[in-house]
C-alpha positions as CSV (number, residue, x, y, z in Angstrom):
1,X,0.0,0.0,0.0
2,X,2.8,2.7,0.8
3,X,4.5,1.7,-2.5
4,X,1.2,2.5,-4.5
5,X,0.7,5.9,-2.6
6,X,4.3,7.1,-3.3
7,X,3.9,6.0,-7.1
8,X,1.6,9.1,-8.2
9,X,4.6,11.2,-6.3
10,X,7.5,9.8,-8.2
11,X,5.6,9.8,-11.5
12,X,4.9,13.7,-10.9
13,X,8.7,14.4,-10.2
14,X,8.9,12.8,-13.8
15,X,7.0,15.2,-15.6
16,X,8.5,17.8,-13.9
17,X,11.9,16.6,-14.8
18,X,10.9,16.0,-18.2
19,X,9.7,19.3,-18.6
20,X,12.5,21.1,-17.2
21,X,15.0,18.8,-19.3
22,X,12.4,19.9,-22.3
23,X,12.7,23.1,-21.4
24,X,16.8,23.1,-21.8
25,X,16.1,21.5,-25.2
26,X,14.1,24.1,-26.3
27,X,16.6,26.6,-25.6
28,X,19.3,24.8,-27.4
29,X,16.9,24.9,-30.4
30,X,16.0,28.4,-30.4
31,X,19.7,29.3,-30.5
32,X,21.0,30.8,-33.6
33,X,19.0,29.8,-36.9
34,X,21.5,29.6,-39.6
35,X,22.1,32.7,-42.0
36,X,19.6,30.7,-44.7
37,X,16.6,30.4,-42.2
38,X,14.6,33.3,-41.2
39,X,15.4,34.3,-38.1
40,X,11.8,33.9,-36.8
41,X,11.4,30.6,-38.6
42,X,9.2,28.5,-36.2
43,X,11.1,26.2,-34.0
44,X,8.9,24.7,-31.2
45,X,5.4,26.2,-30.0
46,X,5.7,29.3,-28.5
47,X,4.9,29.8,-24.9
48,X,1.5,31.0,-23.9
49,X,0.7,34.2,-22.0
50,X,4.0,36.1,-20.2
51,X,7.2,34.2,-20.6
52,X,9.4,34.0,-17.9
53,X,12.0,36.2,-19.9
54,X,12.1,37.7,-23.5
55,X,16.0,37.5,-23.6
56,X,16.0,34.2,-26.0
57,X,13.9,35.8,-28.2
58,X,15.4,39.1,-28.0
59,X,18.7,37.4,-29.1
60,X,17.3,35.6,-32.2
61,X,15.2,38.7,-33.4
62,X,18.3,41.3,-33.0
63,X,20.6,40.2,-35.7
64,X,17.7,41.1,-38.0
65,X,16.9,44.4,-37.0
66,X,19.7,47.1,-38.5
67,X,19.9,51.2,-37.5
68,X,18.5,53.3,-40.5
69,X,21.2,56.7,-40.4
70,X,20.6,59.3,-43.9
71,X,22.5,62.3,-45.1
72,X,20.7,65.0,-47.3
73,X,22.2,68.9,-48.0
74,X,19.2,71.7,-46.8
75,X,19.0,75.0,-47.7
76,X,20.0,77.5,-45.2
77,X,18.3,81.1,-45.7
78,X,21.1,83.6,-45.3
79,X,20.0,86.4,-42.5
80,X,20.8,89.9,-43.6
81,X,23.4,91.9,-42.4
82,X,21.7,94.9,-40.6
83,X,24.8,96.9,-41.2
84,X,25.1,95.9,-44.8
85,X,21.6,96.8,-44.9
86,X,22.0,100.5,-43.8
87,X,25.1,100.9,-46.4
88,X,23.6,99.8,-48.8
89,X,20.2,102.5,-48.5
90,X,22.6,105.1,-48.5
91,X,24.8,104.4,-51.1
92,X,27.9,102.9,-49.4
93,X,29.7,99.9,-49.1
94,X,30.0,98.5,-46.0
95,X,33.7,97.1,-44.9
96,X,32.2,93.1,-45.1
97,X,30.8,94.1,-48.6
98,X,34.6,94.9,-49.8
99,X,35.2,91.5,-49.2
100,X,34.3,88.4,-51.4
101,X,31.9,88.0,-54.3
102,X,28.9,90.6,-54.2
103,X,25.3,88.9,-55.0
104,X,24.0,89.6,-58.3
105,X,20.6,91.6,-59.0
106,X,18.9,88.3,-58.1
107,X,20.3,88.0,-54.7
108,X,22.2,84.2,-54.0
109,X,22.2,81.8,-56.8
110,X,21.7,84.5,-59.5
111,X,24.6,85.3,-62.0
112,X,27.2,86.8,-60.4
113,X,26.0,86.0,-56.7
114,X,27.5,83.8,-54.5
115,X,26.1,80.3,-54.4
116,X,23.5,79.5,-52.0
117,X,24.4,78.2,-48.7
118,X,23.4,75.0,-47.5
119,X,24.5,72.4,-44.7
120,X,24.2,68.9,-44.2
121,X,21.0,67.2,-42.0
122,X,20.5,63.8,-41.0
123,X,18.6,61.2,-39.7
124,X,18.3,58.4,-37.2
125,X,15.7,55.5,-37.6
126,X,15.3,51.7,-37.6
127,X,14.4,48.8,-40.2
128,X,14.6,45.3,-40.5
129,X,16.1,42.5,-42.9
130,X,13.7,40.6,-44.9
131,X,15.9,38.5,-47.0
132,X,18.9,37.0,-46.6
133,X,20.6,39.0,-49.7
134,X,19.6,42.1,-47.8
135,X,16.6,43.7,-48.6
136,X,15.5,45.9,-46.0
137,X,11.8,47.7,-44.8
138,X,11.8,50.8,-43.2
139,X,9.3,53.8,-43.0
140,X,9.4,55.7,-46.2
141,X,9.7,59.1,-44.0
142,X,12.8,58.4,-43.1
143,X,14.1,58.3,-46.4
144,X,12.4,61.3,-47.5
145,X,13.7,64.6,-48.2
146,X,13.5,67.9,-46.6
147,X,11.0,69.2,-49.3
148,X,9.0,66.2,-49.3
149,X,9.7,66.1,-53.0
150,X,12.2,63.7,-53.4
151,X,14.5,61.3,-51.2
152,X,17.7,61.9,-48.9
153,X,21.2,62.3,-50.8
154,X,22.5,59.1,-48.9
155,X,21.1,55.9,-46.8
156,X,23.8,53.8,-44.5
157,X,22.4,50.8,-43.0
158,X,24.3,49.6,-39.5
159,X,23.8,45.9,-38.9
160,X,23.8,44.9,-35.1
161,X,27.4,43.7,-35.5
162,X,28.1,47.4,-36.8
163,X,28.9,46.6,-40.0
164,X,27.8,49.8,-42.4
165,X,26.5,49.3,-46.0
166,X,25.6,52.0,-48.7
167,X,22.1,50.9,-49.2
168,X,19.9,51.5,-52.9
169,X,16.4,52.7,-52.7
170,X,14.8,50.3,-54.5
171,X,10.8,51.8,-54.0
172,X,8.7,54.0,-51.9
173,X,5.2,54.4,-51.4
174,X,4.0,57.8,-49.2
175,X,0.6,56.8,-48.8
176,X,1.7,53.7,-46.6
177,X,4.5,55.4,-45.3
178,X,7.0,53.1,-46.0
179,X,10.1,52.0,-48.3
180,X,11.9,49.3,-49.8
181,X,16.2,49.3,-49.6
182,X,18.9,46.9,-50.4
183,X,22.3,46.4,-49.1
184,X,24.9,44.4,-51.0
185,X,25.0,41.8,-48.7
186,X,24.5,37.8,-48.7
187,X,24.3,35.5,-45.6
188,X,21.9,37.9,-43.5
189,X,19.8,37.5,-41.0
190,X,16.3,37.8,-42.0
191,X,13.1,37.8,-40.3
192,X,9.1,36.9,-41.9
193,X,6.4,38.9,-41.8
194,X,3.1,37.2,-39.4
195,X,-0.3,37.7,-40.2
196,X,-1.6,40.8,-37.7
197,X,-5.3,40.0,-38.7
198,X,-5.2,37.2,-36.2
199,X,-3.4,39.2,-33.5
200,X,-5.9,40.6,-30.2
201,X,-6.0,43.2,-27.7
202,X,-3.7,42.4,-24.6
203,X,-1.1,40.2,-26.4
204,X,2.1,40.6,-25.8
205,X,4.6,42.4,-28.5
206,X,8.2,43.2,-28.6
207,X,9.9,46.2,-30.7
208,X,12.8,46.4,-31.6
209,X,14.9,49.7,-33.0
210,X,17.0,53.1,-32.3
211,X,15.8,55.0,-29.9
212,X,17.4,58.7,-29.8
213,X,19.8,56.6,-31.7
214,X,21.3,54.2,-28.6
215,X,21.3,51.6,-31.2
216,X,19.6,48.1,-31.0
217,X,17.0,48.6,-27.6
218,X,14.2,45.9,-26.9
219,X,10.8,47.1,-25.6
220,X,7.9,44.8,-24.4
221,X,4.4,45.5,-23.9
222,X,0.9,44.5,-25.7
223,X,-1.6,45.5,-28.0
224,X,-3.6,48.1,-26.4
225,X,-6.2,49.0,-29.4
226,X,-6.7,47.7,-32.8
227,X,-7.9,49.5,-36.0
228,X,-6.7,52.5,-34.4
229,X,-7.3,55.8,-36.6
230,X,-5.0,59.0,-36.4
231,X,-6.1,61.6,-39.4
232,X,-9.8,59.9,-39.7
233,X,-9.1,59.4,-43.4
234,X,-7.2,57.0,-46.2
235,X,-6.6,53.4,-46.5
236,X,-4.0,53.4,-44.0
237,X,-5.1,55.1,-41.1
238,X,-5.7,51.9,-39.4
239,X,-2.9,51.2,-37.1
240,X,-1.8,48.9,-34.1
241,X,-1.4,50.3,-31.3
242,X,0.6,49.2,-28.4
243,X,2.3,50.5,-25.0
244,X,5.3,49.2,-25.4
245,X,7.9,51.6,-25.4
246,X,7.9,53.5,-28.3
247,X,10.3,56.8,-29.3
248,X,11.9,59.2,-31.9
249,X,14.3,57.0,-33.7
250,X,11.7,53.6,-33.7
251,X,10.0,54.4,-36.8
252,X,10.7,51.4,-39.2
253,X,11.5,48.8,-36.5
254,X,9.6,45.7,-35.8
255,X,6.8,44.7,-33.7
256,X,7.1,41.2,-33.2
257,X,4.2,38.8,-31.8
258,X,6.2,35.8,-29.7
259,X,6.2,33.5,-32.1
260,X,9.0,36.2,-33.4
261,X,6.5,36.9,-36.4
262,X,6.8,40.8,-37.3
263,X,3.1,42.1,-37.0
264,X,3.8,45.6,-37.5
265,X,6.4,48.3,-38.7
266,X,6.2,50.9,-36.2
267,X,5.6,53.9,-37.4
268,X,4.3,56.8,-34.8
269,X,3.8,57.8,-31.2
270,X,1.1,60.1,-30.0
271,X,2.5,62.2,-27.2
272,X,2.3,65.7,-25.7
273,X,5.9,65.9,-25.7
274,X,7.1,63.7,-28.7
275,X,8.9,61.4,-25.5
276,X,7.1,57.7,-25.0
277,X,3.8,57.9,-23.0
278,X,2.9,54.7,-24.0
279,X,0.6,55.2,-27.1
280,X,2.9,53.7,-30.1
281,X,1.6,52.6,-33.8
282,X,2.6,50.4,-35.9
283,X,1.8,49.7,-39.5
284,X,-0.2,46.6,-39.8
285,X,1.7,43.6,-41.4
286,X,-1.6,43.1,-43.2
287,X,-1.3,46.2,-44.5
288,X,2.2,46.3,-45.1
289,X,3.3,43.4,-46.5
290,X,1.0,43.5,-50.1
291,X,2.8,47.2,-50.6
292,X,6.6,45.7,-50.1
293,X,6.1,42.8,-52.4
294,X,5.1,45.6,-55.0
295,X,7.7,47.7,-54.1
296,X,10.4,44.1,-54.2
297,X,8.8,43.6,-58.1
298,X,9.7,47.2,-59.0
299,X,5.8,47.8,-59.1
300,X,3.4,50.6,-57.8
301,X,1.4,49.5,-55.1
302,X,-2.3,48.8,-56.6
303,X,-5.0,50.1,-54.5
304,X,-8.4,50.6,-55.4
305,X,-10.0,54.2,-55.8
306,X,-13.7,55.3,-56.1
307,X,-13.3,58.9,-56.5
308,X,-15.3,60.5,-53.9
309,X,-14.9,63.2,-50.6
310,X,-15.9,61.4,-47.7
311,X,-17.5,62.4,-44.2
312,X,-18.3,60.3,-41.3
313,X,-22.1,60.3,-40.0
314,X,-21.4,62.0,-36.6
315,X,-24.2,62.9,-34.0
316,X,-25.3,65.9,-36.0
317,X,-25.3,65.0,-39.8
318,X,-26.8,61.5,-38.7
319,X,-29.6,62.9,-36.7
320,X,-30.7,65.7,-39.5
321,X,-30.7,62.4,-42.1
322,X,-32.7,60.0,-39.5
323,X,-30.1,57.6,-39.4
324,X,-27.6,55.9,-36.9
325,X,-24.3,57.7,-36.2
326,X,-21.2,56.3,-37.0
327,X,-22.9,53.5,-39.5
328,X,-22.3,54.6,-42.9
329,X,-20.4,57.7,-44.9
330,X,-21.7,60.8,-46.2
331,X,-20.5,61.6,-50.0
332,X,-19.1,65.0,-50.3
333,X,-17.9,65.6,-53.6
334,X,-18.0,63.7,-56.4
335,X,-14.7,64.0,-58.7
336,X,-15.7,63.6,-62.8
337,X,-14.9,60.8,-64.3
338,X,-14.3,58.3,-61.6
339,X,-15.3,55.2,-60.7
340,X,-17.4,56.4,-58.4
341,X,-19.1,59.2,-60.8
342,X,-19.3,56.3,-63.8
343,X,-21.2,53.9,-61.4
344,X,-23.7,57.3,-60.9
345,X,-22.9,58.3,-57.3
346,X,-24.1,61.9,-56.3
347,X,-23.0,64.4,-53.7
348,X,-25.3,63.9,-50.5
349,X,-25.6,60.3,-51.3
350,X,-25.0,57.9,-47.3
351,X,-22.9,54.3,-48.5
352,X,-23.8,51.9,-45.5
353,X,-22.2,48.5,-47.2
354,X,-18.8,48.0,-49.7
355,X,-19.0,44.6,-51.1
356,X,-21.2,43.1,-48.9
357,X,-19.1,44.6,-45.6
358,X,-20.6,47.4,-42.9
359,X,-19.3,50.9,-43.0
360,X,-18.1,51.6,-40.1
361,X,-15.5,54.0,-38.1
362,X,-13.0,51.0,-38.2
363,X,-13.9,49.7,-41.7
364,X,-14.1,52.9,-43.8
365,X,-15.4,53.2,-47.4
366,X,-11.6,54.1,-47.8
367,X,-10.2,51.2,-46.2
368,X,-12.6,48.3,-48.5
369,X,-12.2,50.1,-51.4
370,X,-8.3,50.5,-51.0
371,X,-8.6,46.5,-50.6
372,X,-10.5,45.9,-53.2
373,X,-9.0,44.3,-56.3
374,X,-8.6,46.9,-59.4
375,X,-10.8,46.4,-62.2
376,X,-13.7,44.0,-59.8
377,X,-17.4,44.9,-59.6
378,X,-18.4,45.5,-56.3
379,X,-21.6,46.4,-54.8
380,X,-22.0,49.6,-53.3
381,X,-25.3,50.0,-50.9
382,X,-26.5,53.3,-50.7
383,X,-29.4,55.8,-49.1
384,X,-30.6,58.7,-51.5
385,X,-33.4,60.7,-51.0
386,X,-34.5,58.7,-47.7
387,X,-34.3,55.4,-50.0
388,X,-31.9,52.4,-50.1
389,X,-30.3,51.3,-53.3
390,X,-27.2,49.2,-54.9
391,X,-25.1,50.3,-57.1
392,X,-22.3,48.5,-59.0
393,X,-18.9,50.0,-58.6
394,X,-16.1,49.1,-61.3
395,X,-13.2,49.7,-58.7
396,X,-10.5,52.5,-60.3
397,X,-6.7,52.5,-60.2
398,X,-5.9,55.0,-57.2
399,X,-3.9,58.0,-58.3
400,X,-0.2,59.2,-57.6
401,X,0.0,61.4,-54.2
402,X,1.1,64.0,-56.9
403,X,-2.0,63.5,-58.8
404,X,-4.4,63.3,-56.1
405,X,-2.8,67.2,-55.0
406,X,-3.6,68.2,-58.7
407,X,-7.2,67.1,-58.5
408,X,-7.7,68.6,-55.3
409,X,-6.2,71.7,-56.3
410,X,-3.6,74.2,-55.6
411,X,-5.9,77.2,-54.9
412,X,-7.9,75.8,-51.7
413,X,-6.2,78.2,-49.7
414,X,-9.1,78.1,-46.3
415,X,-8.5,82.3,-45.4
416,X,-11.6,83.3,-43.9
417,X,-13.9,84.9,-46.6
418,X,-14.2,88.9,-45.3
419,X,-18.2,89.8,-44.1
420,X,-19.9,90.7,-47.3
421,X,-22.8,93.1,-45.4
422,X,-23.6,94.7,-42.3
423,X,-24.2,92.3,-39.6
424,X,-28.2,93.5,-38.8
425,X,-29.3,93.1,-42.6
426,X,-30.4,89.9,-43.8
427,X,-33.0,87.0,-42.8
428,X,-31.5,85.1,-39.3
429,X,-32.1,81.7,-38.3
430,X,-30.0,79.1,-36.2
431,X,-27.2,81.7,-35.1
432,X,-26.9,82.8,-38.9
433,X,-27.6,85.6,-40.6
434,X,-28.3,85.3,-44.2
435,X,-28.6,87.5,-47.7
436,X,-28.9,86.9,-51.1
437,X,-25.6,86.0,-53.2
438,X,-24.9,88.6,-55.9
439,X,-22.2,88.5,-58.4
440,X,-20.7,91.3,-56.2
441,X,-20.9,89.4,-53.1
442,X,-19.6,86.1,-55.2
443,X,-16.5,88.3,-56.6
444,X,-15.5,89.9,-52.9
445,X,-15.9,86.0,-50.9
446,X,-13.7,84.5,-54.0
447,X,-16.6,82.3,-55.4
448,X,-17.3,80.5,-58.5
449,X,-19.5,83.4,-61.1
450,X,-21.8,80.1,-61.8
451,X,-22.8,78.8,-57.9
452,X,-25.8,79.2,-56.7
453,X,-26.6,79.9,-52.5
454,X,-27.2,82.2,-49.5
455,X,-24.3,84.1,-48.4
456,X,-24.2,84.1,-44.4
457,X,-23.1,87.6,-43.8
458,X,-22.9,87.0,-39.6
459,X,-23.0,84.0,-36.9
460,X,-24.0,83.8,-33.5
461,X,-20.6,83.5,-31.4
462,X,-22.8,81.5,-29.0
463,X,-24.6,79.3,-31.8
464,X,-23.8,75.6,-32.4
465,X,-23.1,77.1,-36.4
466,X,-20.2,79.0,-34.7
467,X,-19.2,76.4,-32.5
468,X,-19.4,73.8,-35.5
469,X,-16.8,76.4,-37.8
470,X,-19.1,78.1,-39.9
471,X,-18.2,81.8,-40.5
472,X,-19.6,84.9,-42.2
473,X,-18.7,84.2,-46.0
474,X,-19.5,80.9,-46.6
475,X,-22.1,79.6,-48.8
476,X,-25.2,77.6,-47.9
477,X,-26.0,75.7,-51.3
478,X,-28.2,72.9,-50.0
479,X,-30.5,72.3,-46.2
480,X,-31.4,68.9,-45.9
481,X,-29.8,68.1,-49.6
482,X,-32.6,70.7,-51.1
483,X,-30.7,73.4,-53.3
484,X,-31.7,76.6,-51.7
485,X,-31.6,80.0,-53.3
486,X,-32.7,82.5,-51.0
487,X,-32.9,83.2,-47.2
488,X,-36.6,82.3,-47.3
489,X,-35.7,79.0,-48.6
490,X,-33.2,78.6,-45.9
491,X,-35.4,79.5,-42.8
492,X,-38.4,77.3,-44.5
493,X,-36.3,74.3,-44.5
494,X,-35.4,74.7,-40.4
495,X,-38.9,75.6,-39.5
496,X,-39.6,72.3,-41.4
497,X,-37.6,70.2,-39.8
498,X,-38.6,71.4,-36.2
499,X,-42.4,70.6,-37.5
500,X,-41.1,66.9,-38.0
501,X,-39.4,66.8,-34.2
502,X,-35.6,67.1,-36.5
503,X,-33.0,67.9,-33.4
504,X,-30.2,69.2,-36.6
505,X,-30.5,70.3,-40.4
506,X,-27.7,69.2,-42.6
507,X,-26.8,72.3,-44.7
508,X,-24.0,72.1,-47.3
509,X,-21.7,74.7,-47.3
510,X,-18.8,76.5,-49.6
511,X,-16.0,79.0,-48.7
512,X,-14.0,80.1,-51.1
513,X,-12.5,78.2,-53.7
514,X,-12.1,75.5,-50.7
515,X,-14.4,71.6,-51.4
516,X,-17.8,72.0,-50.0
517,X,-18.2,70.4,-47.0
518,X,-21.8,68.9,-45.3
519,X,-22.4,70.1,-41.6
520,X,-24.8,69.0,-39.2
521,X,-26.7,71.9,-37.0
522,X,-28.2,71.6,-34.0
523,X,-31.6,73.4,-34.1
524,X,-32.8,72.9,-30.8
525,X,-30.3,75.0,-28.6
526,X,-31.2,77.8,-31.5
């Protein structure tokens, strides 16, 4: 009997010994993967919730991830001499100006003026290996110039070992933020790219990069939010965010799951004082990975495009169209020719569902349409005039960054229109006061001869118009998406909607040579 009460005892001590002798071999074979084997090649299954230390993993992940350091010459504007200055008004020389070349009639650069000054700027970042011939991803905004034009005059990538190679840009892509180089290099260290769609709030992460430029630093912490948007607009505003540690000189590293799988390329920090406050983004891998195989095949990224100017359904616009905030997009603008013009969207026009998906804060018309495969048919639901209909959508090519500016526009410059009339004149309703537009009135707020409107001539500072942006000199083309033409038109349309228990009025507005833009008013505080 004592024999059979020990032998559950002994038989535990087993396990135990197995699994600490298991443990020992799976150390061993998580050691150095050879230069041919990505460095985050799977090995054994990876431990489950916290590990006891991140230092093996650390030391396989390292050799992968390099320091990103750039060189680019910057214009430096040349302050004036006040001396020189005061010689030169009254018709002297002044001793400095005896010596060395004079500037020309055009001032630096011009014939016979000295040539412009400049001095050398650089920059500190991160990027990783993904090949073992040395191709490496890092953010493309550390490889772009000073003017945003154009890329730095030289890229050295320092591998952990400190070896420095004069890496080639081989592509870049703004939109994504992020860039392709190669080193000529064989034998590297490499690491693979994991699939980020599978990834959940609280699991853990590591980064990797150059911090302030201390060279290879290792930061854990886990995933804190997911779909996480920082401008509100484009494909790519859909980011990973995580606290760990996260600072200038990151961008371009890895975030690695712990199966050593890079999930995301970080990419920016949100923080009062541009130091870590543990909000960090990353690019996901999702998202990244489809733009540097383009890049790797010498190709621009595809990317579907509908053409359109898009506004979320916030509390205002949704209530003054009767529908649920945050659940669909409002159409803005329509540009000509398009995909989204061909398939016979219109301005005013709510898209609830791409292709059979939700619109939604985190799943933007953007974001499925940027997915979307060029050339495909995809159905578009949408709610005009109070009514739900489909729409077939032949998906476009999306634009250069360059082209999309010259669509948009270079004369959208936003200054406040000037008042067109006294403030007491004109019809007021919701903390506006209106008047008739007149080709005088069109000429002094800088608007189109042919638009048609009411020209708001003064607004309530204590109005929700006021609070919501709107000032005197904009145009009201539309309430409620009926084109108005007078004042009258304009205070019918509110009283109407307070008949029908409305709590806001959607009115379109214009100012300037500036996009029209919807805006939801409340008319109950009014």
């Amino acid at each position: 009997m004592v024999s059979k009460e020990k032998s559950p005892v002994r038989y535990a001590y087993g396990v135990a010994t197995a699994l600490l002798l298991g443990g020992t071999a799976f150390s061993i074979a998580t050691g150095q993967a050879g230069a041919q084997v990505a460095q985050n090649a799977p090995t054994a299954l990876a431990p489950r919730g916290a590990p006891m230390s991140f230092a093996d993993l650390s030391a396989r992940l390292q050799p992968a991830v390099v320091n990103i350091s750039t060189k680019q010459r910057i214009p430096v504007r040349a302050q004036a001499d006040p001396f020189e200055e005061f010689f030169r008004r009254f018709g002297g020389q002044s001793p400095q100006g005896q010596q060395g070349p004079q500037a020309g009639p055009g001032g630096p650069g011009a014939p016979g003026g000295p040539t412009p000054r400049t001095r050398e700027a650089g920059s500190l970042g991160s990027g990783f290996i993904i090949s073992a011939d040395g191709y490496v991803v890092t953010n493309n905004h550390l490889i772009q110039s000073a003017s945003g034009t154009g890329t730095v005059d030289s890229v050295t990538v320092i591998l952990s070992n400190r070896k420095e190679y004069s890496a080639r840009i081989i592509g870049r892509d703004t939109a994504s933020d992020l860039a392709l180089l190669k080193i000529e290099a064989n034998d590297l260290p490499f690491v693979n790219f994991g699939d980020s769609s599978r990834v959940r709030v609280g699991d853990w992460v590591l980064a990797i990069g150059n911090p302030y430029g201390l060279g290879g630093t290792v930061t854990a912490g886990i995933i804190s939010a997911l779909h996480r948007g920082i401008t509100g607009v484009g494909a790519y505003d859909r980011y990973i965010q995580t606290d760990a540690s996260i600072n200038m000189g990151n961008s371009g590293g890895p975030m690695f799951d712990l199966n050593g799988n890079v999930i995301g390329i970080n990419s920016a920090l949100i923080s009062p004082t541009g130091a870590n406050v543990g909000i960090g983004l990353a690019i996901p891998a999702e998202l990244a990975k489809p733009v540097i195989d383009s890049l790797r095949r010498g190709q621009r990224p595809q990317r579907g495009y509908l053409g359109v100017s898009l506004q979320p359904l916030d509390e205002n616009i949704a209530a003054s169209l009767g529908l649920p905030k945050d659940q669909g997009e409002l159409v803005r603008a329509v540009v000509p020719g398009q995909a989204a013009a061909r398939a016979g969207l219109q301005q005013g026009d709510v898209i609830l569902r791409v292709g059979g998906e939700m619109v939604t804060p985190d799943e933007t018309v953007s974001f499925l349409i940027a997915n979307s495969t060029v050339g495909s048919r995809v159905p578009v639901v949408i709610i005009r005039g109070g009514r739900r209909q489909t729409v077939t959508v032949i998906v476009g090519q999306r634009p250069t960054e360059e082209q999309l500016a010259l669509q948009a526009g270079g004369d959208n410059d936003g200054a406040p229109n000037r008042a067109v009339t006294p403030p007491g004149a004109g019809v007021q309703t919701v903390g506006l006061t209106l008047v008739p537009l007149t080709p005088e009135i069109a000429r002094r707020s800088n608007l189109p001869a042919t638009i048609r409107g009411v020209v708001i001539s003064a607004v309530d500072p204590a109005s929700d118009a006021a609070e919501k942006g709107i000032r005197p000199g904009f145009l009201i083309m539309s309430v409620n998406q009926v084109a108005v033409t007078s004042p009258a038109e304009v205070a019918a349309a509110v009283a109407a909607a307070r008949r029908a228990n409305r709590r806001s009025v959607l009115l379109l507005v214009k100012s300037g040579a500036t996009p029209e833009a919807f805006v939801g008013i409340d008319i109950g505080a009014n």
